[in-house]
N, C-alpha and C positions, 0 to 999 in steps of 0.2 A: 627734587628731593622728596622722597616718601616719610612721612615719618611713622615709626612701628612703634607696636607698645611697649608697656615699659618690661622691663626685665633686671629684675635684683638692683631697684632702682634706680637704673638707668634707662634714659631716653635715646636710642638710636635713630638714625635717621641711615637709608641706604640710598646711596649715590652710584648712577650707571656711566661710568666712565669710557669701555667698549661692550656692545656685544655680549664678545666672550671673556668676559673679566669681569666678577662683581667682587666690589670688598663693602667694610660694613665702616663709616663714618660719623660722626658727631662732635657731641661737644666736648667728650671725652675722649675723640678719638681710638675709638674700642671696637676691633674687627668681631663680624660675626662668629659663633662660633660653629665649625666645620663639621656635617653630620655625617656620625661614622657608622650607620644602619645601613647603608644602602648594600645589595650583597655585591661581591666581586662578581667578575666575567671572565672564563676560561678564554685565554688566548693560544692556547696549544690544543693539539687532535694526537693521541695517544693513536700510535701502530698497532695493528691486529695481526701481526703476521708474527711468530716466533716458532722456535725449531727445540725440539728437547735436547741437553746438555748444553745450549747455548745459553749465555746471558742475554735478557731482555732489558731496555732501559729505555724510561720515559721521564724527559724534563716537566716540570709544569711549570705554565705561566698563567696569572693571570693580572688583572687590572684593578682599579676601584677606586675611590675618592681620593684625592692627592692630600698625601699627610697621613690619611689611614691605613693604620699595619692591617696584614691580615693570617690567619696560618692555615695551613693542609691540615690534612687529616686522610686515612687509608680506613676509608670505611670496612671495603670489602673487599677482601686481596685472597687467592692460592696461598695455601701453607708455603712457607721458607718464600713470600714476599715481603719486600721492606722499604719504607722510606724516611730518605735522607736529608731533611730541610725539603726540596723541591724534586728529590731524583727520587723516583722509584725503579728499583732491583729485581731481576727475580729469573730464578733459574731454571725451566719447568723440567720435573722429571719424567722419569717413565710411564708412572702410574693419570701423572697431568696430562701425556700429552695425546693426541688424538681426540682428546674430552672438552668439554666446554668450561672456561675458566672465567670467571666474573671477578671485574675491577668496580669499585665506586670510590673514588675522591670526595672530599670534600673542601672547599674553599669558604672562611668565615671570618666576616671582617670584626672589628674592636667592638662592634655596639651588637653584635650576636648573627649579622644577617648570614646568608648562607645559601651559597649553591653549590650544585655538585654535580660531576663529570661521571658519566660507567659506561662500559665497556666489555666487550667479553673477547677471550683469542683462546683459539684451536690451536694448539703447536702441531707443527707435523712432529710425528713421531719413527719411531721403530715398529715394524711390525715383527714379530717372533716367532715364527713355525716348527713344529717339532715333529720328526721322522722318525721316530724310535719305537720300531714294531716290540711286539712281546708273540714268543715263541711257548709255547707250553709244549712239555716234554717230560721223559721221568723225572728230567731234575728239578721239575719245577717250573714255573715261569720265568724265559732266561731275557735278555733288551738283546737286541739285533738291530744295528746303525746300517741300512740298505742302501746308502748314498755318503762318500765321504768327496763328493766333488760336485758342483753346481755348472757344473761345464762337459761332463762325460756324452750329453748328450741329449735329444731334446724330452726323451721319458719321465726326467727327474726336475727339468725345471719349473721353479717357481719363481712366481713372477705376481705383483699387486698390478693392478688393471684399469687404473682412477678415471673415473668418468672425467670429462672438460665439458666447460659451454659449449661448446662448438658440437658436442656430440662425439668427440673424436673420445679416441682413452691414450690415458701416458702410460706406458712400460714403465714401469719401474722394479729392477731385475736384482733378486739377493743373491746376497754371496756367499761363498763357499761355505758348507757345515763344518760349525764344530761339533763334534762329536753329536752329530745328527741334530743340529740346529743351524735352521736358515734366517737369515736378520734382511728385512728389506728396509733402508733410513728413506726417512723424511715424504712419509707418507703421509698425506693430509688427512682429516680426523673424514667421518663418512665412511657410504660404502664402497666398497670393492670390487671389483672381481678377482679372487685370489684364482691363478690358472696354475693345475698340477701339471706339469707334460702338456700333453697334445690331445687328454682325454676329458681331465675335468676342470671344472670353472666353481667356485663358491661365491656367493653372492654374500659379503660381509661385513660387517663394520667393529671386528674383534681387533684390537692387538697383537693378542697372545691365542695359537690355533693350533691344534694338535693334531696333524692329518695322518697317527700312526694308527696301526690294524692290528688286532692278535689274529695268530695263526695256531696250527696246530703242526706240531713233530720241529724239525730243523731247519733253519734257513738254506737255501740251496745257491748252490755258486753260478751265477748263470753266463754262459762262455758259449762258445761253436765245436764246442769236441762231440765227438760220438763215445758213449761207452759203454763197449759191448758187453754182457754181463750172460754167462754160463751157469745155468742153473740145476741142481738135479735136485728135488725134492721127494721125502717119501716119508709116510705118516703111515701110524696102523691105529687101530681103536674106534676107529669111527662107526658111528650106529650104520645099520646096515642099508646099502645104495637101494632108494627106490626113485622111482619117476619121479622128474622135475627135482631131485637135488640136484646144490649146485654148490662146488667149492668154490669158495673168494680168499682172494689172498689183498690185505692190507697192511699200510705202513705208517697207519695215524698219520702221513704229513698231510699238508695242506695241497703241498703239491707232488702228487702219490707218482711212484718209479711206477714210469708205463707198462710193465709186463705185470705188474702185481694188479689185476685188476681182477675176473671172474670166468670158472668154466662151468659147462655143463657137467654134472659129475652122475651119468643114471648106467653108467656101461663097467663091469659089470653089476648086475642087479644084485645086491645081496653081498655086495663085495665091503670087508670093512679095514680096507689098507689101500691106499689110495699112493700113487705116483707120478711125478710133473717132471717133464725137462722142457726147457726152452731156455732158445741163445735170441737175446735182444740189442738193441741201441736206443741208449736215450739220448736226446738230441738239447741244445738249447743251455740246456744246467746238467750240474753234476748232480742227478739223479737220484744217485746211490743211499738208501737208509740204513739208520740204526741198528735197527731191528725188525721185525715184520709179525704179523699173524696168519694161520688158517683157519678160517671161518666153515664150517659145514651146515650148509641152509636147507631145511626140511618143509615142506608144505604145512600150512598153517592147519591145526583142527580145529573145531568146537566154532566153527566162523563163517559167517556167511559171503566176507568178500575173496578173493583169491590172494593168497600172499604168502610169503616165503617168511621164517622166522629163524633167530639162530640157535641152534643143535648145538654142536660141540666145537672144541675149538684148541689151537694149540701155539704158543706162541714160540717163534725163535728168535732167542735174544743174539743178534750178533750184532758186533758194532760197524763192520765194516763187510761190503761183499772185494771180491778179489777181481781185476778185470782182466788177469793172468792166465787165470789155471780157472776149471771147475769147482763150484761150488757146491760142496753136497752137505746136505740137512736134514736131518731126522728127527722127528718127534712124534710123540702119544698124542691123538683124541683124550680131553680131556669133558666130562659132564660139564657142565653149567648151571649155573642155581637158578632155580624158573621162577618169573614173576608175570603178571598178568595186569591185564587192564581194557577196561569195556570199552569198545568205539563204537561211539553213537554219533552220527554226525546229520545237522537239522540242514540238511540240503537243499530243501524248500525256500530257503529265505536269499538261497546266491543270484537266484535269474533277478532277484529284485536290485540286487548291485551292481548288474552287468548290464543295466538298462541306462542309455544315452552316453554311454561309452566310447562308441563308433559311430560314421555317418554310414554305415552299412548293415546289413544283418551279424548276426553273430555264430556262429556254429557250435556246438561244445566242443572241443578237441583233446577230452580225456584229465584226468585226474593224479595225484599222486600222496599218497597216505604213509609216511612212516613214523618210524621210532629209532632213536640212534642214540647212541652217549659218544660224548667230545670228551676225544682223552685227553686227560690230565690236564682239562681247563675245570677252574673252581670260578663260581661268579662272576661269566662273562658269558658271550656268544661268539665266538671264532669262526673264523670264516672254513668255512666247512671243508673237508677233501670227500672229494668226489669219487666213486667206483660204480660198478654195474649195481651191485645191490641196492645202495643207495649211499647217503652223507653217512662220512665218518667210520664210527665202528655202530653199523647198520644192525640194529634187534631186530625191525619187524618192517618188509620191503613191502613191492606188489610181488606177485608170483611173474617168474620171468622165463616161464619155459619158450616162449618163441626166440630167445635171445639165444644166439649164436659167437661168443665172443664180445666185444664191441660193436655196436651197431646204431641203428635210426632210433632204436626206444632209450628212453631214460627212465631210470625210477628215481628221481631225485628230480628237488626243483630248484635246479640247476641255474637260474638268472631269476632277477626283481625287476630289468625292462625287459615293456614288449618289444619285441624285435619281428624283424622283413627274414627271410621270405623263403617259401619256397620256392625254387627253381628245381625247372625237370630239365635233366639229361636228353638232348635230341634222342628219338628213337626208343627211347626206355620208360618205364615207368618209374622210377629211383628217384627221388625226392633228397635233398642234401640240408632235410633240418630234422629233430628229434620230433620222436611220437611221444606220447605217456602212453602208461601200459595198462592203466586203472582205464575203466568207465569213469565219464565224469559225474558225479554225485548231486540231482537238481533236485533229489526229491528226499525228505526226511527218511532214514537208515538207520537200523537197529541192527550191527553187526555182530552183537554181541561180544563176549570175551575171549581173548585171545591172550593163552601164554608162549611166551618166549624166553630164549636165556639171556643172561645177563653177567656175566661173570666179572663185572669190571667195579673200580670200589665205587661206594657210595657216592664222595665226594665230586666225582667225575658231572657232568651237567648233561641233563638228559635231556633233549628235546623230543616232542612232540611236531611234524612238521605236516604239513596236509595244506595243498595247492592247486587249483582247478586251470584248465588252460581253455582259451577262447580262440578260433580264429576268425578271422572278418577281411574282407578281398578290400581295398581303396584301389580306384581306380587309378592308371594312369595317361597322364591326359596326351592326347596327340597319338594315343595308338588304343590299341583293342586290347590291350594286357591290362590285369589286374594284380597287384601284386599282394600277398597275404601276409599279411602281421597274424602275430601269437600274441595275446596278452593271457599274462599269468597274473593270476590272483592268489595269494596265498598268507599264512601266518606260520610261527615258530612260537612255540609256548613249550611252559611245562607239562609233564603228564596230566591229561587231564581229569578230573573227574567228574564232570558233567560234560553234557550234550554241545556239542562243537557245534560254535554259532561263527559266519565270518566275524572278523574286527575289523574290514576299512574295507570304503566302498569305492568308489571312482571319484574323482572329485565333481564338482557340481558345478552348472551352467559356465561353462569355458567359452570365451567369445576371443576374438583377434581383434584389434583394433576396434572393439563394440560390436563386431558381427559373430555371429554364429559361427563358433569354431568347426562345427561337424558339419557344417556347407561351403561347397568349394565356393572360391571368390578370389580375385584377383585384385592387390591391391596397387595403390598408386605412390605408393613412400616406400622405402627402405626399414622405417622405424615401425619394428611390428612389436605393437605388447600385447604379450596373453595374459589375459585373466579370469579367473578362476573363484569360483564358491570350496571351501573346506568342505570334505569326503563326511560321513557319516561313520561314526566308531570311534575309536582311537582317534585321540589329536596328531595329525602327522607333526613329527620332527621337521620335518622340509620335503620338497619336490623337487626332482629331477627334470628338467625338460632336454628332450634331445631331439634338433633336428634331423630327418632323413631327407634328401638330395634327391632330386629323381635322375638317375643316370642311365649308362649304358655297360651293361658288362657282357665280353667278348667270354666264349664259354668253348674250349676243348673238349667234345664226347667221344665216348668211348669209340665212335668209327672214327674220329681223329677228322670231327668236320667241325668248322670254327663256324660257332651259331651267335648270333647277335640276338642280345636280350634288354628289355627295358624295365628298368626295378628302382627301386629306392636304396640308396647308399649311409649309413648312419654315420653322424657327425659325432660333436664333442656333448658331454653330458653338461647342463647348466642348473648350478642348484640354488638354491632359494629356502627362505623359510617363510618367505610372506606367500601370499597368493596371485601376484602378479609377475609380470617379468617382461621385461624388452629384448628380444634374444639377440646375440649380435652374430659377427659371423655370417649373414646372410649376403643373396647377393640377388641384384635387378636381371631381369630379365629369366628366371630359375625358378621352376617349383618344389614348395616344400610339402614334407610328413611330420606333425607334432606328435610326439609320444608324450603326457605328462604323468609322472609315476607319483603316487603319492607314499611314504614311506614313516611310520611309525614305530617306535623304539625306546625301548627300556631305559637307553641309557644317553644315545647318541644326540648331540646337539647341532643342527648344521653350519653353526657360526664360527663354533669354537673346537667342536670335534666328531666329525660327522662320520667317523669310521669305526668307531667303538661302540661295540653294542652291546646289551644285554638284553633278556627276554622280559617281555614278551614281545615279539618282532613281527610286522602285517605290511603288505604292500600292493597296491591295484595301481592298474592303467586305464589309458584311455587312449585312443588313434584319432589324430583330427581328418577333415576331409584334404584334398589339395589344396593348397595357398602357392599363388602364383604372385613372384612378387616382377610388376610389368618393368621392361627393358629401360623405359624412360624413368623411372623410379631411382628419387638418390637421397642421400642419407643414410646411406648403409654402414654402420657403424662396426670396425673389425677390432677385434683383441689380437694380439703379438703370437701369440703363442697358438692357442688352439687352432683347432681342422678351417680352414676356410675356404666359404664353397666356394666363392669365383675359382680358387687354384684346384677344383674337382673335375676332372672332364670324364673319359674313358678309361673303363677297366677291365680289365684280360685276370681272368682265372686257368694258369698253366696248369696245375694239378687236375685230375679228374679222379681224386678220393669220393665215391658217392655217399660215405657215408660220416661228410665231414659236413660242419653247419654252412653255411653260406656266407655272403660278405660279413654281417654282423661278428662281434665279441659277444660271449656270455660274460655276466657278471654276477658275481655274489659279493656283497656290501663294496669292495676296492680294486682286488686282484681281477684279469680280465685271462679267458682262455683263448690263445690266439688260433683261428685256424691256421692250418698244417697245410695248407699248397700258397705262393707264393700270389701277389697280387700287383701290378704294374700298372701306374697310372699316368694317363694320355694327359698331356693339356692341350685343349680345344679351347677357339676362338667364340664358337659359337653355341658352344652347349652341348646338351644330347640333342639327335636328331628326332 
């Protein structure tokens, strides 16, 4: 027996009867008394795992002096959480889920002490995509729902792309639109790979993503019919025909009825009544526009580069062409109200942005300088329609007297990636990719003022567009061919009024796996990441990276002899807004070609809405050298949906159009221009040879 001191005058003595039993004894027989300070001890582990619209519920339990009460407390909960004696509630919504949500408990016994439990849960959530292009036209900006089924086919599907441990990705595939919205459930919070179709990949961590585009004129029905369309056209008024005019016939859409494009108009000289027939087929979609215009394009004066500018012009409002009978159209040359503006353009400062671009030299490959207004778009930038003159409703082109129709040259800067290749025709000299028609501009240029007409309202959005193009050979490996990339560098702004300086340059120090992007190297994993230093200019919105394949494509020439060719094949676009990227989709044993596009914009976000733009708009590339990734090589990480190179082997070109692009798509911001001859793809065991 111990005996303690005294306490409210009494004398205790404590007696150890077991162990684990102490009571408090004496002469009064007076138990100690039982201290209620000590803090409890959490006997429960709270679940991290919740799902949005479901109920979450967590028991607590815990421990502490016997005899001692003690109570919770909900330090730190999500809005609309609750608790109930020991149960906490909680229902996480839309806006919760996918985000980080912090829990803190508290446990506090009778004499004040206190511990406490936290926690944080991701719900998976909903992801919510919206497809709801907008259309500008006379009546305004109209919403056009392009997809009202998530099963038509593999163009339209979306699909969230969730990285695992393991390096694999889980498909997780939305379902049907309503009314042009795609819902994918139970997506975990992170990023993604959001995959459109078979073409694009966004790299994200948004909920709610808007991957709709503005266009220009009417959405078009797109089917397999042919429809021929009979035309006889005859206008009088026009200033009188001299050399190198040229009438254009457009239709403001985006995607322009293929006979309405441009002719040479110099025969007769002095003639000011002009007449068209032509019987066409458009292929693909119903074709057919609204309405249309003629354009009469006159050689530029007071200027020292060469270019065509627009004269006079005449619109015909019809709503509908007839694919019965002949259509006949008459209208007056109407003046234009002339406005002007100086192109100076500081040329001198581009070679310094084209520098470590390529592992190869660089060539100039010509230029392209216009001036256009987008009809009946107000405070945006729409994806352009393309004709011989140039984008849209074309004010001021290059001068296109070698153009014959449709052909190899473009005056428009027709795509934002560099793109492969040209291939020559056995036997011929004919090249199946476009030229520019300009000189490329390296050196500071004082072109002076140039008026042209403009008859269209105010409100209409005028761009300024000026794009320089590069070529550069990468070789390919295992044979004596080289195959030539174009990268375009270019910007979209308003009219300007000072001296045209680029806005964005290549991006900067690009390595694969730590090595030097622009030196071939052969690596030994599957997991290749490229990384990258930010361009100079303009902060980019995000990067494109797209692989090219080195393949084999079988080629039909005009003497009908089947020539085998070795080229690079382009994959799926992969976008990004950081400066790295793990590209997936690749495969062991196969070399690749990195394009990385850097692309800046007025308006566009690449997380949340990467196809809406507004000005001012700027984009450069860069070509990496070979990347061989070796046949022993694993960990090759594939997405559901997009191009996958193990399933790439050989490919046959049945058409022999010489004056269509090659394997590649052009792109301008979304929409892609398919070449026109058919393309059949081999699967091989063993690659190309």
């Amino acid at each position: 027996m111990i005996q303690l001191r005294k306490y409210r005058n009494t004398i205790f003595s404590l007696c150890v009867t077991h162990l684990w039993f102490m009571t408090g004894c004496g002469a009064n027989n007076t138990r100690l008394p039982i201290n209620n300070n000590i803090a409890p001890i959490f006997t429960s582990t709270p679940s991290t795992s919740a799902q949005e619209g479901v109920p979450y519920t967590y028991q607590i339990s815990a421990t502490t002096t016997a005899g001692v009460n003690m109570t919770f407390a909900l330090a730190t909960a999500p809005d609309g959480a609750t608790l109930d004696g020991t149960t906490i509630q909680w229902t996480p919504t839309p806006q919760q889920s996918r985000n980080q949500n912090f829990f803190l408990v508290t446990a506090t016994s009778e004499g004040g002490a206190i511990s406490r439990q936290g926690w944080s849960i991701v719900p998976t959530g909903t992801v919510t995509v919206k497809w709801i292009d907008t259309y500008w036209n006379e009546h305004g900006p109209a919403i056009f729902i392009p997809f009202t089924s998530n099963s038509i086919g593999p163009l339209n599907l979306i699909n969230a792309e969730v990285p695992q441990p393991d390096g694999t990705f889980l498909a997780l595939h939305a379902t049907d639109p309503i009314n042009g919205v795609f819902t994918i459930a139970n997506v975990p919070g992170g990023y993604f790979w959001l995959t459109i179709g078979l073409r694009d990949a966004l790299w994200t961590q948004a909920s709610n993503i808007d991957v709709s585009s503005d266009y220009i004129g009417y959405p078009q029905n797109f089917n397999n019919n042919l429809n021929e369309i009979d035309l006889d056209l005859n206008f009088n008024g026009m200033d009188p025909l001299q050399p190198q005019d040229w009438i254009n016939f457009s239709s403001g859409d985006s995607f322009p009825f293929f006979i309405l494009s441009a002719l040479p108009a110099n025969d007769p000289i002095g003639a000011t009544q002009w007449g068209f027939e032509a019987v066409g087929e458009g292929a693909l979609y119903d074709s057919i526009p609204r309405s249309f215009y003629a354009f009469q394009y006159e050689p530029a004066t007071n200027i020292s580069i060469p270019a065509l500018v627009l004269g006079k012009e005449v619109e015909f409002p019809v709503e509908t062409f007839t694919t019965s009978a002949e259509n006949f159209l008459t209208g007056n040359m109407n003046p234009t109200p002339q406005k002007s503006i100086r192109v100076n353009v500081k040329g001198s400062e581009w070679p310094a942005i084209l520098n470590q671009t390529t592992p190869a030299p660089i060539t100039p490959a010509g230029s392209v300088l216009t001036i256009d207004a987008q009809p009946y778009v107000i405070d945006a930038n729409a994806n352009p329609s393309q004709n011989i003159m140039g984008p849209n409703f074309t004010l001021m082109g290059p001068a296109t007297g070698n153009l014959t129709g449709w052909s190899n040259s473009t005056n428009s800067c027709i795509g934002e990636q560099a793109y492969d290749n040209f291939i020559q025709f056995p036997g011929t000299n004919d090249i199946i990719a476009p030229n520019a028609t300009q000189p490329s501009i390296l050196t500071d240029q004082d072109y002076g003022t140039v008026t042209y007409g403009d008859p269209f309202p105010d409100a209409w959005q005028r761009t300024f567009t000026f794009c320089q193009f590069m070529d550069t050979e990468i070789p390919i490996p295992g044979t004596n061919a080289t195959a030539i990339f174009v990268l375009p560098f270019g910007q979209m702004t308003t009219l300007p009024e000072e001296q045209v300086e680029p806005l964005l340059s290549g991006v900067q120090a690009p390595t694969v796996n730590g090595a030097d992007l622009l030196t071939a190297t052969t690596l030994n994993t599957g997991i290749v990441t490229l990384q990258w230093s930010a361009p100079k200019g303009m902060k980019p919105y995000g990067y494109f990276v797209q692989p090219y394949i080195q393949v084999e494509v079988e080629i039909l020439g005009p003497n009908q002899t089947l020539t085998t060719y070795p080229t690079y094949y382009p994959m799926s676009y992969y976008g990004t807004a950081g400066t790295s990227m793990t590209v997936p989709n690749l495969a062991s044993g196969r070399t690749f070609v990195f394009v990385i596009t850097a692309v800046a914009d007025g308006s566009a976000n690449m997380e949340t809405q990467p196809f809406r733009s507004k000005l001012p708009r700027a984009y450069s590339n860069i070509v990496s050298a070979p990347i061989t990734i070796a046949a022993s090589a694993t960990n090759v990480a594939q997405l559901d949906t997009t191009v996958n190179a193990s399933n790439v082997g050989k490919f046959s070109v049945t058409g022999n159009n010489k004056n269509t692009r090659s394997l590649s798509t052009f792109r301008s911001f979304h929409p892609q221009v398919q070449p026109p001859y058919s393309i059949k793809t081999k699967t091989t065991s063993s690659g190309p040879k």
